[in-house]
C-alpha positions in Angstrom: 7.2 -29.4 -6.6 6.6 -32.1 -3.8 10.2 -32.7 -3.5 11.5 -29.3 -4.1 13.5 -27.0 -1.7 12.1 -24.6 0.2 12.9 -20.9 -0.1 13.4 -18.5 2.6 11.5 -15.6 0.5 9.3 -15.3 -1.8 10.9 -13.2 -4.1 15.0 -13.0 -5.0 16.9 -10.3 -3.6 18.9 -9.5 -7.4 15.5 -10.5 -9.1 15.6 -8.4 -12.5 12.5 -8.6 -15.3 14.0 -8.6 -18.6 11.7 -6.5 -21.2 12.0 -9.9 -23.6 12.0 -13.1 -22.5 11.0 -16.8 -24.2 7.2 -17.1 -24.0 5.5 -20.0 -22.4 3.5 -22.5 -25.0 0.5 -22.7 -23.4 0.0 -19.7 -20.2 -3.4 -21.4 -19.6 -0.7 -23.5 -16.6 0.7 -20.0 -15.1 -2.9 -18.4 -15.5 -4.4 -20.8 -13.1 -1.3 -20.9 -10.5 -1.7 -17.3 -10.3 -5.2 -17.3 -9.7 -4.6 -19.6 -7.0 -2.2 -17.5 -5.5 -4.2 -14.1 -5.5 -6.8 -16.5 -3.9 -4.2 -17.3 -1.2 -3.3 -13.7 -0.4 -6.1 -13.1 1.5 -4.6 -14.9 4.6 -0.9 -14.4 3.5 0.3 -11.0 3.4 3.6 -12.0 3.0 3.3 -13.1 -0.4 1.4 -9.8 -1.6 3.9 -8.2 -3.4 5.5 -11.2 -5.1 1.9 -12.5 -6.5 1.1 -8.4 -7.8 4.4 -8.6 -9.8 3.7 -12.3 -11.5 -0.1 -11.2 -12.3 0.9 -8.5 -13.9 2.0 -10.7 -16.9 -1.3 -13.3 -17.1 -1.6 -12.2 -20.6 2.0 -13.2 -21.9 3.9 -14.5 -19.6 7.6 -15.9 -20.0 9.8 -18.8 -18.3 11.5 -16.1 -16.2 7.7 -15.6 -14.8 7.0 -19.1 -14.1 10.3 -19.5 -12.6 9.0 -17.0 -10.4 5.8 -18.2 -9.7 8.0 -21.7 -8.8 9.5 -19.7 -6.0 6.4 -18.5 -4.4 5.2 -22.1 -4.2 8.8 -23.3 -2.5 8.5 -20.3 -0.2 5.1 -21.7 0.9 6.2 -24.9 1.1 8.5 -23.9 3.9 6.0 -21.6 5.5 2.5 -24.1 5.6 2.1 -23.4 9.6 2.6 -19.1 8.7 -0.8 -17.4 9.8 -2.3 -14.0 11.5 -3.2 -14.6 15.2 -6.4 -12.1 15.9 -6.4 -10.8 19.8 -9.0 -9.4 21.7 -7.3 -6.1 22.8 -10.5 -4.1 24.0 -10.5 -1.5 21.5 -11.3 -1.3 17.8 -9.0 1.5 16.8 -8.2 2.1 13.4 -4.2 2.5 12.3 -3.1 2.5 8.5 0.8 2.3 7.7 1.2 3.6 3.9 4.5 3.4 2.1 5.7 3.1 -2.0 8.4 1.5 -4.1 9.4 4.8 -6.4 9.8 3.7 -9.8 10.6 0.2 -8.7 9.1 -1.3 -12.0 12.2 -1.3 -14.2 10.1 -2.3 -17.4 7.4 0.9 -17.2 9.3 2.6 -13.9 6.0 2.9 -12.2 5.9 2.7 -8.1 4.3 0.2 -6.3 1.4 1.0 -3.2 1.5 -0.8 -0.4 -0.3 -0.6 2.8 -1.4 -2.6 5.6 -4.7 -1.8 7.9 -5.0 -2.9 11.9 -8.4 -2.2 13.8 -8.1 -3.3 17.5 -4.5 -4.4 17.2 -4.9 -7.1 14.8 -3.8 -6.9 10.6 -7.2 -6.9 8.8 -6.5 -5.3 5.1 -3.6 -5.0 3.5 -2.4 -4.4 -0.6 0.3 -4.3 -3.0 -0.6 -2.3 -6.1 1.1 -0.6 -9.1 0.0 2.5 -9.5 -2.0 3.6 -12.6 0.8 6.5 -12.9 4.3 7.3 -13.6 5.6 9.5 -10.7 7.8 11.9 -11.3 9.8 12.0 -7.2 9.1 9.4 -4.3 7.4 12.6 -2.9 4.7 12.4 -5.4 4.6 7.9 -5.0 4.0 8.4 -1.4 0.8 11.0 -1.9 -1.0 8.4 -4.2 -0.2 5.6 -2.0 -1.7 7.9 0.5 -4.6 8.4 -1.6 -5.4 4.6 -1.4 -4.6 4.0 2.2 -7.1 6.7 2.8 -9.8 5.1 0.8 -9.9 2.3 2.6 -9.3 3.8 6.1 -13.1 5.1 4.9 -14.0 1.8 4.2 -13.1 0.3 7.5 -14.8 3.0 9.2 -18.0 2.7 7.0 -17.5 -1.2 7.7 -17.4 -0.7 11.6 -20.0 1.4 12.1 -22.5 -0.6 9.7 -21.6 -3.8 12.1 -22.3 -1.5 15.3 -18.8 -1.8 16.4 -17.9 1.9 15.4 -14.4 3.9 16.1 -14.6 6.1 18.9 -11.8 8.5 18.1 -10.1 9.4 15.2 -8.2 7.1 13.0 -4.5 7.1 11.9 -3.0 6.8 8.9 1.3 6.6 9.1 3.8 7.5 6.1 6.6 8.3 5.2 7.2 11.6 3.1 11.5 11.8 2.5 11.3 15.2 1.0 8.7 17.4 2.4 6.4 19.0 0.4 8.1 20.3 -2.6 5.0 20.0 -5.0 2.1 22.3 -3.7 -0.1 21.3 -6.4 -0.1 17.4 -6.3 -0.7 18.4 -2.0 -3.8 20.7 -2.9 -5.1 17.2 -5.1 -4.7 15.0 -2.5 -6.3 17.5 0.6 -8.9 18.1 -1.8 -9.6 14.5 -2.3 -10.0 13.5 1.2 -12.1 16.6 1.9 -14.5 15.7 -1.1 -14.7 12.5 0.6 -15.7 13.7 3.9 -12.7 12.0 5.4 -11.2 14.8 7.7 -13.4 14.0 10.4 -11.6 10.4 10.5 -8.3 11.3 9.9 -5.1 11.8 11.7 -1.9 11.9 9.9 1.5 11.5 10.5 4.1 13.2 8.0 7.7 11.8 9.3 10.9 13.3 7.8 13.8 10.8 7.9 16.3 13.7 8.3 15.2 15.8 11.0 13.0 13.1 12.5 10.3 15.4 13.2 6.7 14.4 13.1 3.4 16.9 11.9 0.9 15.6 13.3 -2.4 17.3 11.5 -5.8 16.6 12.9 -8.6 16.6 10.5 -11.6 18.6 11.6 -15.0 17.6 11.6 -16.5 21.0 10.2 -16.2 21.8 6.6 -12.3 23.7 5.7 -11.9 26.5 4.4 -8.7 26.1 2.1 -8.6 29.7 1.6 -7.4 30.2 5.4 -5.7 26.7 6.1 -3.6 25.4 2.8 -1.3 28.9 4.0 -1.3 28.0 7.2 -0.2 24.1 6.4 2.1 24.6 4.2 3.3 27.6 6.7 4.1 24.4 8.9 6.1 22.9 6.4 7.9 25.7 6.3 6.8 25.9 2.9 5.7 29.3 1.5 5.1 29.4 -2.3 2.0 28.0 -2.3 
């Protein structure tokens, strides 16, 4: 690999898994390149997604994965000087950006998480996860990926305040929701969730539709909710009445 070319991704733009492919002899090789790598993501977010789809196959893995695994290492062969600068913006304010690959799996057709945490201005956290799930619309991908994001917004805040270094006003999570809502139950799972979790006291989100590019923002309340009175009046928002 010393005096191989670099690559300008990580990842193929017309990559395609094939179901069956020629098995590797001995995957003790791609086991421990992978290993490496999911070590390495920790200060190289771009290379997230691309190490989440090879370790997905540590088990069997084919010459179409290694292959892969080959272009990862080219990529940061071109990109050794790549880092995260950290500034001192006089705040600690706490922003999440969620956002899902629907079905983008074509052997199982699951959807992928992703999301990146910033506190202060500066990329902290950030993930790229298949989900456990098959989703049934990208409606429904995006509210698990909001699930997750949420999760460790609380984490971050729990973090912060444990270091004395807490967040001052409410934090934001941002996604991206094509269809609004069109399933009321899977929306009454996730409100539920972050209420159970005592995270509407932390929360702000952001629902954006692409086609009327309008933005609801909701504020999360720091007493307890009573769904009985406000799951009407948000879905009444949405325009959505057949709750």
């Amino acid at each position: 690999m010393l005096h191989s070319k670099s690559a300008a991704t990580p990842l193929d733009s017309k990559l395609k898994l094939e179901s069956d492919g020629e098995a590797l002899d001995s995957p003790s090789h791609y086991q421990k390149l992978v290993r490496k790598l999911i070590y390495l993501t920790i200060t190289r977010p771009d290379i997230a997604f691309a190490v989440s789809l090879v370790s997905q196959h540590m088990h069997a893995p084919t010459i179409q994965h290694l292959g892969i695994v080959k272009r990862i290492l080219r990529y940061l062969k071109g990109s050794i000087g790549r880092g995260i600068v950290m500034n001192n913006n006089g705040h600690t304010n706490i922003m999440g950006y969620s956002d899902s690959d629907w079905a983008g799996n074509a052997l199982d057709r699951r959807s992928t998480t992703d999301y990146c945490m910033f506190v202060g201005g500066n990329l902290v956290s950030w993930k790229s996860k298949k989900q456990n799930v098959v989703a049934r619309s990208s409606t429904e991908a995006e509210y698990h990926a909001m699930t997750s994001t949420a999760c460790e917004l609380v984490w971050l805040k729990r973090l912060l305040t444990d270091l004395c270094c807490p967040c001052s006003i409410l934090m934001t999570l941002y996604c991206e929701i094509i269809v609004i809502i069109k399933q009321p139950c899977t929306l009454r799972l996730i409100l539920f969730f972050m209420n159970a979790r005592s995270t509407l006291k932390l929360i702000v989100t952001t629902f954006s539709n692409k086609f009327s590019q309008n933005l609801l923002l909701l504020i999360m309340c720091v007493q307890p909710i009573n769904w009985q009175i406000c799951l009407p009046r948000f879905c009444q928002l949405l325009n959505f009445t057949s709750y």
